[in-house]
Each structure stands twice: as structure tokens, then as C-alpha cells.
GUTIKOL-144784 format. One record per residue (C-alpha): residue number from 1; x, z, y; residue in one letter. Coordinates in nm, 4 decimals. Example, Ala and Ser with C-alpha at 12.3 -4.5 7.8 and 13.67 -1.06 7.14 Angstrom:
2
 num       px       pz       py residu
   1   1.2300   0.7800  -0.4500      a
   2   1.3670   0.7140  -0.1060      s
This chain:
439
 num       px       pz       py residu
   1   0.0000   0.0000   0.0000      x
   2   0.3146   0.0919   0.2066      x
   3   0.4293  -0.2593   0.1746      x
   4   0.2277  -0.5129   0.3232      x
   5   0.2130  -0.4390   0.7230      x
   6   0.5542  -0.2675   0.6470      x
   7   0.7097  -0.5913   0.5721      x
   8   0.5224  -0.7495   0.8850      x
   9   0.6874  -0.5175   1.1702      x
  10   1.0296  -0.5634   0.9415      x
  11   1.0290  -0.9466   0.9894      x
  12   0.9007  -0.8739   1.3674      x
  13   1.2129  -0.6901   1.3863      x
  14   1.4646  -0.8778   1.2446      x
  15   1.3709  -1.1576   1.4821      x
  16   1.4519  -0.9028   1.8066      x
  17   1.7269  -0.8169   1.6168      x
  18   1.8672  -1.2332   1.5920      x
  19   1.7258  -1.2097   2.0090      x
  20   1.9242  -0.9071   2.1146      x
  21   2.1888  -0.8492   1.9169      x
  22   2.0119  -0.4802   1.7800      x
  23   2.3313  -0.3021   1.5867      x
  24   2.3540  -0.2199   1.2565      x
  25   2.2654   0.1765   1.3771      x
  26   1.9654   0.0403   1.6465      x
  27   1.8295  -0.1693   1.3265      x
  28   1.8437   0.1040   1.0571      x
  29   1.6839   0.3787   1.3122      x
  30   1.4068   0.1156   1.3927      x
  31   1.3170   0.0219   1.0396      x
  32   1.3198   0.4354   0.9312      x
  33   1.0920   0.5095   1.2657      x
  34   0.8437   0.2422   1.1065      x
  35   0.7786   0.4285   0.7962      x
  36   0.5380   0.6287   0.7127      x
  37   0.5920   1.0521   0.8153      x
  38   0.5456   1.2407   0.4872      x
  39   0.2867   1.5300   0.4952      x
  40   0.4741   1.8040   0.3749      x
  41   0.3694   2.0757   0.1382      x
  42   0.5555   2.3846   0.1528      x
  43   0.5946   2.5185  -0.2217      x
  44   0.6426   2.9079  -0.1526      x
  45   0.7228   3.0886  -0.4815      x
  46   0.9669   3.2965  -0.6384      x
  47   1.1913   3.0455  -0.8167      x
  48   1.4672   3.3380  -0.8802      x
  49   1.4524   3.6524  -1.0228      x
  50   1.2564   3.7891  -1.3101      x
  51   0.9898   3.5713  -1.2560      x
  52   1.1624   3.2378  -1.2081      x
  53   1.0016   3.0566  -1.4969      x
  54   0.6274   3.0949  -1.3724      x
  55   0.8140   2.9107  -1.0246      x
  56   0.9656   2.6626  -1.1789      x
  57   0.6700   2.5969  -1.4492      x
  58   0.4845   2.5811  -1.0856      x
  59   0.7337   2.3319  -0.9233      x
  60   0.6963   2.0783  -1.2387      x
  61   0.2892   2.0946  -1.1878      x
  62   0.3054   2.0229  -0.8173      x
  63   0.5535   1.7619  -0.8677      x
  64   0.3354   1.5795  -1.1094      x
  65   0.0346   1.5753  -0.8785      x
  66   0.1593   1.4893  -0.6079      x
  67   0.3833   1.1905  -0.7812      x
  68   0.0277   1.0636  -0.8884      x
  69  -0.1248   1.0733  -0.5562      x
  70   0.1827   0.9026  -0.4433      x
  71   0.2222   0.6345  -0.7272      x
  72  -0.1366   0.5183  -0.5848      x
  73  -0.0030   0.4233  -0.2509      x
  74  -0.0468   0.8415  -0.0419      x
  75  -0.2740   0.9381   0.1193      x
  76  -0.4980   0.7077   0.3852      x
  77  -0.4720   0.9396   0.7153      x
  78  -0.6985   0.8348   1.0292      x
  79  -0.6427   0.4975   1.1397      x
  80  -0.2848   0.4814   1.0919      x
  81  -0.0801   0.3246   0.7353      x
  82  -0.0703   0.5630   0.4315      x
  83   0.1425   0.8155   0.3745      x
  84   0.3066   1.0239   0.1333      x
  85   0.2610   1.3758   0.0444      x
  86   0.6490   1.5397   0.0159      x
  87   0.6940   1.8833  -0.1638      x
  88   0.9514   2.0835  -0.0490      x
  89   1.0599   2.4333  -0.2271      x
  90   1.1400   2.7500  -0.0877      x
  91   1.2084   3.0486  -0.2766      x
  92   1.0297   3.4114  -0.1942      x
  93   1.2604   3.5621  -0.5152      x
  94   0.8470   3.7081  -0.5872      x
  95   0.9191   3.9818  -0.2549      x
  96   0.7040   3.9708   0.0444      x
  97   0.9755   3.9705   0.2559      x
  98   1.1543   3.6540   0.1287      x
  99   0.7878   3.5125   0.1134      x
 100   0.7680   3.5499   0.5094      x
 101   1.1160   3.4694   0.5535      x
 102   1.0306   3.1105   0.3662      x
 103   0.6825   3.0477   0.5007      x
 104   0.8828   3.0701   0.8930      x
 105   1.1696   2.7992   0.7319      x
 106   0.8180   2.6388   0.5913      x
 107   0.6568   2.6013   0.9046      x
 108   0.9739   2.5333   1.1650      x
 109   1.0255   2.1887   0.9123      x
 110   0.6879   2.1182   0.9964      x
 111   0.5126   2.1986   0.6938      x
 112   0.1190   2.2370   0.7383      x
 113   0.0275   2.3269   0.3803      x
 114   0.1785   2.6188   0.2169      x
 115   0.0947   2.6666  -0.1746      x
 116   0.1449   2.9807  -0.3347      x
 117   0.0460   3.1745  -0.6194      x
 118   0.2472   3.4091  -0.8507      x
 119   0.2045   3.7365  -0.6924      x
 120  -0.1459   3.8111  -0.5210      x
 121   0.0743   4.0740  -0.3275      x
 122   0.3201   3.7988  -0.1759      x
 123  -0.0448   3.5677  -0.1054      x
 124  -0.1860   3.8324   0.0614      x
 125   0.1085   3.8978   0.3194      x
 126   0.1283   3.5185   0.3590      x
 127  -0.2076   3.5095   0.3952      x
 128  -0.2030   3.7935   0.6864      x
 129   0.0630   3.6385   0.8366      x
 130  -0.0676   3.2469   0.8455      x
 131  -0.4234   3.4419   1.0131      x
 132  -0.1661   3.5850   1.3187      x
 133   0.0250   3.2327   1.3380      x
 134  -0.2676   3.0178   1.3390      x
 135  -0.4121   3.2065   1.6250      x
 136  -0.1107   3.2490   1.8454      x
 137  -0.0339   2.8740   1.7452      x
 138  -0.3151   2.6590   1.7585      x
 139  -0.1262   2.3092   1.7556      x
 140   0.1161   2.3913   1.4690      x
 141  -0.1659   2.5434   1.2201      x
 142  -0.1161   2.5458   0.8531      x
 143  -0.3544   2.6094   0.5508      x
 144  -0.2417   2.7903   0.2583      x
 145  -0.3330   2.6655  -0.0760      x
 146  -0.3785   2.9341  -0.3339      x
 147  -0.3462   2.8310  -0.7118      x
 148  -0.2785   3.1787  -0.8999      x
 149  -0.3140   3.5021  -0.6404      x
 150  -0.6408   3.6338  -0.8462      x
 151  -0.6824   3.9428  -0.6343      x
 152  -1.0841   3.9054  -0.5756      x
 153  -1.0410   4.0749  -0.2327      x
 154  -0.8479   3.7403  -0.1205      x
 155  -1.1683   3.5652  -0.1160      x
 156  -1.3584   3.9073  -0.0367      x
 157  -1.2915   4.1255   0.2300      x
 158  -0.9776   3.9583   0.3406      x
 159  -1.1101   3.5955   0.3156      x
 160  -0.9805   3.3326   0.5728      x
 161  -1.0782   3.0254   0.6796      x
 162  -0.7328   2.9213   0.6231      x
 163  -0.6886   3.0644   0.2711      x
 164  -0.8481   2.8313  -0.0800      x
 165  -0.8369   2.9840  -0.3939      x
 166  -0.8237   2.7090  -0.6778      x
 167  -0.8223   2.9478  -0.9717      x
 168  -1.0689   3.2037  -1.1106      x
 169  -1.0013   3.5079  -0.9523      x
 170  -0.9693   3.8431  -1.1683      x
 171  -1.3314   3.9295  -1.1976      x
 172  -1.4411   3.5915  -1.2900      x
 173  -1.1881   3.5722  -1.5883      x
 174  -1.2577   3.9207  -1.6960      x
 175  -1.6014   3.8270  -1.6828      x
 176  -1.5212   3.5516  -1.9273      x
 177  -1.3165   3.7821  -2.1668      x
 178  -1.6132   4.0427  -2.2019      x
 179  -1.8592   3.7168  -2.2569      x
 180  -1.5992   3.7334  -2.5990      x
 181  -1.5386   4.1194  -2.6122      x
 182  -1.8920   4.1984  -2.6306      x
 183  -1.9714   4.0308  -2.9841      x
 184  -1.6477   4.1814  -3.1295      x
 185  -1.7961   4.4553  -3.3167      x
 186  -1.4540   4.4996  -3.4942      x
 187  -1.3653   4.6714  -3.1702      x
 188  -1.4137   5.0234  -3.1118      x
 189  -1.0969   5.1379  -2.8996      x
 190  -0.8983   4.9205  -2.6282      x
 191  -0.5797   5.0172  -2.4578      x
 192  -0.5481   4.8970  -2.0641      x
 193  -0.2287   4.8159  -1.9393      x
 194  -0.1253   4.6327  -1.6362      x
 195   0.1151   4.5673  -1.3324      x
 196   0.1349   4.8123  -1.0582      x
 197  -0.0347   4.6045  -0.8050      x
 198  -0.2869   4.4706  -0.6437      x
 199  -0.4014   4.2513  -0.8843      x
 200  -0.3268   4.4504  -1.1829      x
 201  -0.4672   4.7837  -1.0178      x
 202  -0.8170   4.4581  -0.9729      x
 203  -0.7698   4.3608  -1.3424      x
 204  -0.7843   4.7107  -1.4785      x
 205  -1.0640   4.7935  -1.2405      x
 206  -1.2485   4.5666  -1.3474      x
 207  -1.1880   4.5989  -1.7423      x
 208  -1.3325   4.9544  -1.6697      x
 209  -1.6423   4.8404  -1.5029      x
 210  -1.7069   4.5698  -1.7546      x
 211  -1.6786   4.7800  -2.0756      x
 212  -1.8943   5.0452  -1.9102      x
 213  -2.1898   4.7756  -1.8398      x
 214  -2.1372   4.5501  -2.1663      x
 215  -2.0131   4.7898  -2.4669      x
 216  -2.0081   5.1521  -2.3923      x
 217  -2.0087   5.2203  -2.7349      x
 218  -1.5639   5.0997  -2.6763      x
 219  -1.3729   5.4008  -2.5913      x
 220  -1.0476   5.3319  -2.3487      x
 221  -0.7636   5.5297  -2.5178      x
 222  -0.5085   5.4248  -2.2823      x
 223  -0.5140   5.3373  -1.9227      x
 224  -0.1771   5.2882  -1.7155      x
 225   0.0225   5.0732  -1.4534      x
 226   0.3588   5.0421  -1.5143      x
 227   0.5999   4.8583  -1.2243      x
 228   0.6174   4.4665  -1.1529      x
 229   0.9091   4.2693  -1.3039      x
 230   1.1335   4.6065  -1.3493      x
 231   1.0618   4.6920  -1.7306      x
 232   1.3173   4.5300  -1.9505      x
 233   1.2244   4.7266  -2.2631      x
 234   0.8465   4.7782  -2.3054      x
 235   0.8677   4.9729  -2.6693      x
 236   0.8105   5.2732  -2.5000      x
 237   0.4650   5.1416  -2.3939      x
 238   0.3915   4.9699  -2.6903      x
 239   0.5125   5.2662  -2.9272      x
 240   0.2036   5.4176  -2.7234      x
 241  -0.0383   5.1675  -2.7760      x
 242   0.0128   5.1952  -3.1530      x
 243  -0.0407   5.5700  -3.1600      x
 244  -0.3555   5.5625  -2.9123      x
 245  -0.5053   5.4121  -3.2741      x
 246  -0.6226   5.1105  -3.0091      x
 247  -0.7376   4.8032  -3.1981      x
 248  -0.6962   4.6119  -2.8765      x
 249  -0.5550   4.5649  -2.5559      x
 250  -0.6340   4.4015  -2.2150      x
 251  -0.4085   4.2978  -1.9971      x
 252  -0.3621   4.1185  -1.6900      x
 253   0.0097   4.0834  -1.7362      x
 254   0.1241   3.7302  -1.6932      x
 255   0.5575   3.6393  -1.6974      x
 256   0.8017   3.8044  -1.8315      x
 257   0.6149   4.1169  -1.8233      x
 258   0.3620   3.9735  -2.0358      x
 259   0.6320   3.8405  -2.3042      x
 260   0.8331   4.1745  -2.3737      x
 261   0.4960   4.3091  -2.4116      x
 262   0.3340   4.1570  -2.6801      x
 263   0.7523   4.1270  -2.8221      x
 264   0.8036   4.5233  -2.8147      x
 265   0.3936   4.5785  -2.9832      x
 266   0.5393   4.3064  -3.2807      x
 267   0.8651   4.5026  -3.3143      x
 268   0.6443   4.8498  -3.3317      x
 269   0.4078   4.7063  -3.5773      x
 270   0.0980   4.7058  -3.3721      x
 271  -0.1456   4.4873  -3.5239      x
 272  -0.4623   4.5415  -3.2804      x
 273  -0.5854   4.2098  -3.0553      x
 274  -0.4503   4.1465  -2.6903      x
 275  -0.7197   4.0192  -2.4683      x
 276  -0.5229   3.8594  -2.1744      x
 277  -0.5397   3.6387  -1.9043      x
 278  -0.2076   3.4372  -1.9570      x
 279  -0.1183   3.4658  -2.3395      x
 280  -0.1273   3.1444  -2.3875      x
 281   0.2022   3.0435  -2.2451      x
 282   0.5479   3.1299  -2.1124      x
 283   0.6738   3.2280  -2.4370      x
 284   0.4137   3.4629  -2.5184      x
 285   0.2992   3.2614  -2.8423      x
 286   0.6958   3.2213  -2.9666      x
 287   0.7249   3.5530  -2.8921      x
 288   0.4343   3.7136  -3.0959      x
 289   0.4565   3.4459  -3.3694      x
 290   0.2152   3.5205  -3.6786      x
 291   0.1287   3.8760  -3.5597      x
 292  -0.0990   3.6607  -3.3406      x
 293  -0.3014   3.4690  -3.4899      x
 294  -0.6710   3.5587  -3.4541      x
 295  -0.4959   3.8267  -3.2682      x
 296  -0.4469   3.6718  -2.9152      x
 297  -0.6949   3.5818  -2.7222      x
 298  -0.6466   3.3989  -2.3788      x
 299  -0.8623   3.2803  -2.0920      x
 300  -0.8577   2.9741  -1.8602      x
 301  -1.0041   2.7031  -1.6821      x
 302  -0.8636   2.4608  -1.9374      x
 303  -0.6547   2.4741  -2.2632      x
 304  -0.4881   2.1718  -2.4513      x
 305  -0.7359   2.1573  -2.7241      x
 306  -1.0455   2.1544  -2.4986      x
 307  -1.2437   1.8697  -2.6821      x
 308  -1.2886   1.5031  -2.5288      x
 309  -1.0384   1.2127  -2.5128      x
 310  -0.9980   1.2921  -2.1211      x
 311  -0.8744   1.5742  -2.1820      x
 312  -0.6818   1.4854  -2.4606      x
 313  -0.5027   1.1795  -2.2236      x
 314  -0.4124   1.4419  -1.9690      x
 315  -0.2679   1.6498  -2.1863      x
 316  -0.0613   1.3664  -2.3003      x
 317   0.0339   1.2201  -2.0225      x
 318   0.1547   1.5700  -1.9124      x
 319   0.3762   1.5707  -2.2003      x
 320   0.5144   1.2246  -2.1508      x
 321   0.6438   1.3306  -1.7827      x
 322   0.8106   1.6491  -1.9099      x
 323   0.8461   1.6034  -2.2635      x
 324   1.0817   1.8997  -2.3122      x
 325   0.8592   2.1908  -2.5240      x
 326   1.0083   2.4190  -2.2840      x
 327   0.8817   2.2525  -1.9892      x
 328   0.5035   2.2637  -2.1862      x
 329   0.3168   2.4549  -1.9602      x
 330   0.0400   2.2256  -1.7549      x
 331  -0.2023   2.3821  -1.5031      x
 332  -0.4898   2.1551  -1.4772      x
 333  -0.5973   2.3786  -1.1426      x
 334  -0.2677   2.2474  -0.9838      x
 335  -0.3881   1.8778  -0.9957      x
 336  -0.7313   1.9534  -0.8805      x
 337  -0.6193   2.1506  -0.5678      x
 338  -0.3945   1.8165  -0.4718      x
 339  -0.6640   1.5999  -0.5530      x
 340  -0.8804   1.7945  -0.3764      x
 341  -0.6108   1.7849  -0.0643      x
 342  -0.5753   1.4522  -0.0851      x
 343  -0.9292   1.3896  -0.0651      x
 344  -0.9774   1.6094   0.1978      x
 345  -0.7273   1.4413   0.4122      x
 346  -0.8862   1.1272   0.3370      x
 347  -1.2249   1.2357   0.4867      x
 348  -1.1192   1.3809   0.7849      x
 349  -1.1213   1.2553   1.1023      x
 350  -0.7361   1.2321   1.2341      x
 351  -0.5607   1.2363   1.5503      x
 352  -0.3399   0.8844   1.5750      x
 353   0.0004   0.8599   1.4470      x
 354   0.2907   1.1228   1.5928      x
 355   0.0498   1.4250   1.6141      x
 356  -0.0112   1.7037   1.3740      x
 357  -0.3031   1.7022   1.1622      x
 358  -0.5997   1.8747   1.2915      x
 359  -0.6490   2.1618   1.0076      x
 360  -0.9332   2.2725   1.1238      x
 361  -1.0783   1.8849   1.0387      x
 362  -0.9054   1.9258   0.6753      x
 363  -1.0177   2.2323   0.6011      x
 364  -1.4212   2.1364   0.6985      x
 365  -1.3287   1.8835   0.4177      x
 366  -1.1632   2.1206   0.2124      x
 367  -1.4326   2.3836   0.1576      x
 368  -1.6972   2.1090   0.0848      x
 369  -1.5027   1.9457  -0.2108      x
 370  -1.6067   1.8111  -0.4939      x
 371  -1.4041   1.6770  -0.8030      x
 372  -1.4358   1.4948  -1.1598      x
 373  -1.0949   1.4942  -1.2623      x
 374  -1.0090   1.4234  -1.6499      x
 375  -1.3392   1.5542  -1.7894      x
 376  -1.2714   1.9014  -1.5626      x
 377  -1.5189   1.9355  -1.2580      x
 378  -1.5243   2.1780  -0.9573      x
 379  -1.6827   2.2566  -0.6206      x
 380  -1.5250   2.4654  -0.3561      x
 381  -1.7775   2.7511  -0.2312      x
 382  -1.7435   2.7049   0.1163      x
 383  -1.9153   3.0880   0.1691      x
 384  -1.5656   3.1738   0.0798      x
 385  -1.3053   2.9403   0.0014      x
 386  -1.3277   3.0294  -0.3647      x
 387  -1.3038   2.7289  -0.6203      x
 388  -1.6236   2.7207  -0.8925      x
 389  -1.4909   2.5469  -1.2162      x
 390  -1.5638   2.5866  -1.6013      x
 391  -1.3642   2.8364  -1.7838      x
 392  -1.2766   2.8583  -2.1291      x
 393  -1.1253   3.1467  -2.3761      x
 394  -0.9321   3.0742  -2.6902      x
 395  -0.8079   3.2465  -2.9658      x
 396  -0.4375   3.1609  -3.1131      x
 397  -0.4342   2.9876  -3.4387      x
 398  -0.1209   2.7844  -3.6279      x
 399  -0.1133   2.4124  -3.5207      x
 400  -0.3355   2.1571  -3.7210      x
 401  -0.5981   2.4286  -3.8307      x
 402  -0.9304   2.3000  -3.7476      x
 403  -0.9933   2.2935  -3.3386      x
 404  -0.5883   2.3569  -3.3128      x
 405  -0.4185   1.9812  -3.2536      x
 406  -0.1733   2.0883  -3.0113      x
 407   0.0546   2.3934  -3.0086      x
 408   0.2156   2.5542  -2.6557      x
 409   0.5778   2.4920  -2.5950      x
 410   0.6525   2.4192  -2.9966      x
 411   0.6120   2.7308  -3.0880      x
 412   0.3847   2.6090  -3.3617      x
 413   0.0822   2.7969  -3.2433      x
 414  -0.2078   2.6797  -3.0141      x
 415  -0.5631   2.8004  -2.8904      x
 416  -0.8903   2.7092  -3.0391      x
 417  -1.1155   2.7209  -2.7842      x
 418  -1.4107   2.9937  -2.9303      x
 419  -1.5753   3.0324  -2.5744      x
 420  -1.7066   2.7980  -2.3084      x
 421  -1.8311   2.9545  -1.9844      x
 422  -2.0016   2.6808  -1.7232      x
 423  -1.9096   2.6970  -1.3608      x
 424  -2.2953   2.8515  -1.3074      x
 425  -2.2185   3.1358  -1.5459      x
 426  -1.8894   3.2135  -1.4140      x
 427  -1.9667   3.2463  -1.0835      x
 428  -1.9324   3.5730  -0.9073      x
 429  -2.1071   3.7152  -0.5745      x
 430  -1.9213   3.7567  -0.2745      x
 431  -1.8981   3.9626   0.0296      x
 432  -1.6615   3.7242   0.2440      x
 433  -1.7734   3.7778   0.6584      x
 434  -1.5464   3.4793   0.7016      x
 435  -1.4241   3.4123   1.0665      x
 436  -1.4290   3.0438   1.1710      x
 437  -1.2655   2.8958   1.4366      x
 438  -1.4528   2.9001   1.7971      x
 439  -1.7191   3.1336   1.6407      x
């Protein structure tokens, strides 16, 4: 698409050039000012430290999408040529500080979208502070684009107009998990464990509230919080676990944290089930090997075996672009909140050519979006910014058992999905007072 009145202004060039004798420098400069400026994404995430991998499985998502949106010629801005979206990374090491520190080096290279997710604590400081900028700095505004901060209260009482949430936050997915917990009669005692944080002090909160409303009759022999990407040896915790007589667990844990878990309840001999929100990848499956089978159950908005040849050609063509089994960890919420960008971008009004993008515009697109993408759909809730998708939870079986055609990072294991919950039925209320801009 880039090509056509590209090649126009080149020839229209090169005959000033042959006219005035333009110099090698004056003709390269001229030719670069006629391409198209890249809309830059800011990718703020920790891509160091003891959560690296969730960054970098992140990064290969993100790059993915947006090479798609590029491969079909960018994005068609206001009246002026098409042009590309450009992801840039910047590393918060998962500490607010850093996160702050790289949304400023975000926003001075003129990035207007920051995306972020891993860590509801760094998403909401980001969030507080892109509230503060966007107010004191009307003409430089930025959105942020939230793909994994499940907190509820980001899309509660601290909602924004500049904040999206493209996953199910905590309360939706527990929601889900109890939809499976409450026919598990087998279950009698559950152990809660969880990151000291926001959204593991939500998770836990929730599990509480849940159990009390949908099986009573389930006494919690374990409740605790232990500290955020610190614990290197979790047999201590899961040496309790096995003695609480628990025959499962719930967990919000996702990472690294999540991994030595279910590692350290395998080396104790725990057999019980782990309900979670993010077994189903990382390492988690390698790591609990045949101890989990029927064992692990995991909730999403998508899993690899979800039924239908759309689904099915995604997941392959995921796997052709990062064929690695390490690198086997695809997000289909990641390529709905770009296609949902990219849409967005497409439908609102722009100024011309050498301004910034009016936000405001973008985001009046944003919260009314609507996508069919791969056999997934989703609507934004414009009440709140929170994104209303399908969610599914699957239990961990060995590859090629019936439902089970693809396994998660070759570990030889994969997720038959046992539970399909419609975007309707997975919906939660919400008591966003969101602020708009002029109101």
C-alpha cells in the first residue's frame, strides 16, 4: 500500500534532483521525510529479573500482531498514506519505579500507546501516572493498553478513560473456575495461596467469596500470601499444603512463582488438584509432568485445543512464526487488543500528517469495538473500558488423548477444554464513575 504514491513523489524527486543538483545527503533526507511516521507502541514490561520470561513471551505476541497488521499494508490514518505500527521495548525489571522511569523514555520518543500487563501493581502506577500526564499534557496524550493487570479495581474504582483492559479480570476468571469447582464433589478442602499483592490479595478475595456463595459445604484449610518473585524454594509452602489434608488448591500465581509451586507440591508428594489461572504455560505443565493430569486445571479466554479449524489455523500459524517449543506460549488477547487498535485508528477522525493523534478520537473508537478474529469474538464495555470475550477452562491431559491434539511448549501435555463460559455469562457488574474528557 506504501508503494504506489511512494514511488510517485520518488520519481518527482529524482527529476529536481537531475534540475538542481540535490546531493547525495539532500536526496536521502528527502526520500526518508516522504515515508510514512510509524505509530509507536511503547511495550512496558519487565523483560529482566525473575519474571523475564512472561516479558519476553509478551514481546513475541506483540511482535506477531503487529507484523500482521503491518504485512497488510499499516494502518490507514486520516487522509494521509498508511502507516506502520512500530513496537519499541522498554524494560520496568516488574518494579514500579523502573515502570515510570520507562513510560517517561516511552513518552519523550513519542510513543502514544503504552501496553502493559504482568504486574497489576506496575499497571496501576502507570495507570495513575498516564491520568496526571494526560491532564497536564493535553497535546502529547497517550492511552495505555492493558493485556494482563487483572486487578478488578483497574476497571472499578480506579477506571480511566485512558486505561483498556483486554483480558478477564480476576473476578471474571474466578467466576469461571467455580462454574468448574462447583460440580467437583470430589472436593471437600482447598488450600489458597497467592502473591502478596494487589491482585493476589483480589484473587484470594475473591476465591473466599465464591466458595462461600457456591459450595459452603468446601472448608479453606489454608489461606496465605507469600511475597512476589522473592521465593526460590516453595517446599516450605507446599510441605504445608500436603499436611492441611487439602485436596486442592487455588491460585492466582502466574511466572516463576507459579512453576516452583506446583515443582516443590510434586517433590512433596501432594497429589490434590490446582485450580489456577495460568497453569497452562510457562513451564508449569513440564514442571508438574504426570502428577498433573486430571490434576491441573487452567482458565482462559482461549486454549490450543479450543475446537474449530480457525482456531486450529491460528494456532498453527503461531507455531510456524516461532516454532521453537520454548517460545510456545500464544495469547490470543494480544492480537485482539492490536486488531482492535488498529481498527480503532482506522475509524477515527485524524488531524493531517505531522500532528499527534488525537487520543481522545481513538479512544471513542476504542471503547466501542467490536471483533471476529479467528473464531474468538469480543466487545469492549465502554461503561468501563473492560473487554467482554468467551472464556474457557481446561483440564491437563497427555497429548493425543481425546480433545488433547496439541501439547504446551513440548512438554507432552495439553488442556482439554471441559468448560465453555459465553461472553454473557462471564460478564461481571461494575462500579466504574469514569471521568471523560470535558465532562
Amino acid at each position: 500500500m506504501f508503494n504506489f504514491p511512494f514511488q510517485l513523489l520518488k520519481f518527482a524527486l529524482m527529476a529536481l534532483a537531475a534540475s538542481a543538483f540535490l546531493t547525495g545527503a539532500a536526496w536521502a533526507q528527502a526520500l526518508e521525510n516522504l515515508k510514512p511516521t510509524p505509530i509507536k507502541l511503547a511495550l512496558v514490561e519487565g523483560l529482566s529479573g525473575p519474571f523475564a520470561n512472561t516479558g519476553e513471551a509478551v514481546f513475541r505476541n506483540l511482535v506477531w500482531a503487529v507484523e500482521r497488521v503491518n504485512a497488510r499494508g499499516g494502518v490507514k490514518v486520516g487522509a494521509g498514506a498508511a502507516r506502520p505500527l512500530l513496537l519499541q521495548r522498554y524494560d520496568s525489571q516488574g518494579q514500579n519505579e523502573e515502570a515510570l522511569a520507562a513510560l517517561r523514555s516511552a513518552i519523550d520518543d513519542g510513543a502514544q500507546f503504552i501496553l502493559q500487563g504482568n504486574s497489576s501493581a506496575n499497571a496501576a502506577a502507570l495507570l495513575d501516572a498516564i491520568n496526571k500526564h494526560n491532564e497536564r499534557e493535553p497535546l502529547k496524550r497517550v492511552l495505555l493498553l492493558n493485556y494482563s493487570a487483572v486487578d478488578p479495581i483497574l476497571t472499578n474504582e480506579r477506571c480511566s478513560f485512558w486505561h483498556f483492559r483486554f483480558d478477564a479480570h480476576a473476578d471474571m476468571r474466578m467466576a469461571a473456575l467455580m462454574d468448574v469447582i462447583k460440580d467437583d464433589k470430589g472436593t471437600q478442602r482447598v488450600y489458597l495461596i497467592g502473591q502478596d499483592y494487589s491482585f493476589g490479595q483480589a484473587v484470594l478475595r475473591e476465591a473466599r467469596r465464591q466458595l462461600a456463595r457456591q459450595r459452603a459445604d468446601i472448608a479453606i484449610v489454608g489461606d496465605e500470601l507469600h511475597p512476589m518473585g522473592r521465593i526460590k524454594d516453595f517446599l516450605p509452602y507446599a510441605a504445608k499444603i500436603k499436611a492441611s489434608g487439602a485436596q486442592a488448591v487455588i491460585t492466582g500465581n502466574w511466572g516463576n512463582d507459579l512453576t516452583l509451586l506446583v515443582k516443590a507440591a510434586r517433590e512433596v508428594g501432594f497429589d490434590g488438584k490446582f485450580y489456577t489461572f495460568y497453569g497452562n504455560a510457562l513451564g508449569a505443565p513440564a514442571a508438574i509432568g504426570e502428577a498433573g493430569i486430571d490434576r491441573v486445571i487452567a482458565v482462559a479466554e482461549w486454549l490450543p485445543n479450543v475446537a474449530g479449524t480457525q482456531s486450529e489455523f491460528f494456532y498453527r500459524s503461531f507455531k510456524a512464526r516461532y516454532p521453537a517449543p520454548a517460545d510456545d506460549y500464544v495469547h490470543m488477547r494480544m492480537q485482539l487488543m492490536v486488531e482492535a487498535l488498529a481498527q480503532s485508528l482506522e475509524r477515527s477522525a485524524q488531524p493531517p500528517r505531522g500532528h499527534a493523534l488525537d487520543l481522545v478520537a481513538v479512544a471513542n473508537q476504542l471503547e466501542k469495538s467490536t471483533l471476529h478474529f479467528y473464531g474468538q469474538s469480543g466487545a469492549m464495555r465502554a461503561s468501563d473500558h473492560q473487554f467482554q470475550q468467551a472464556l474457557v477452562v481446561g483440564v491437563m491431559e497427555r497429548v493425543g488423548t481425546p480433545g488433547v491434539k496439541f501439547d504446551v511448549e513440548g512438554s507432552g501435555y495439553g488442556f482439554r477444554v471441559v468448560r465453555s463460559i459465553s461472553a454473557e455469562r462471564a460478564e461481571q457488574p461494575t462500579n466504574c464513575n469514569m471521568q471523560r474528557p470535558g465532562s
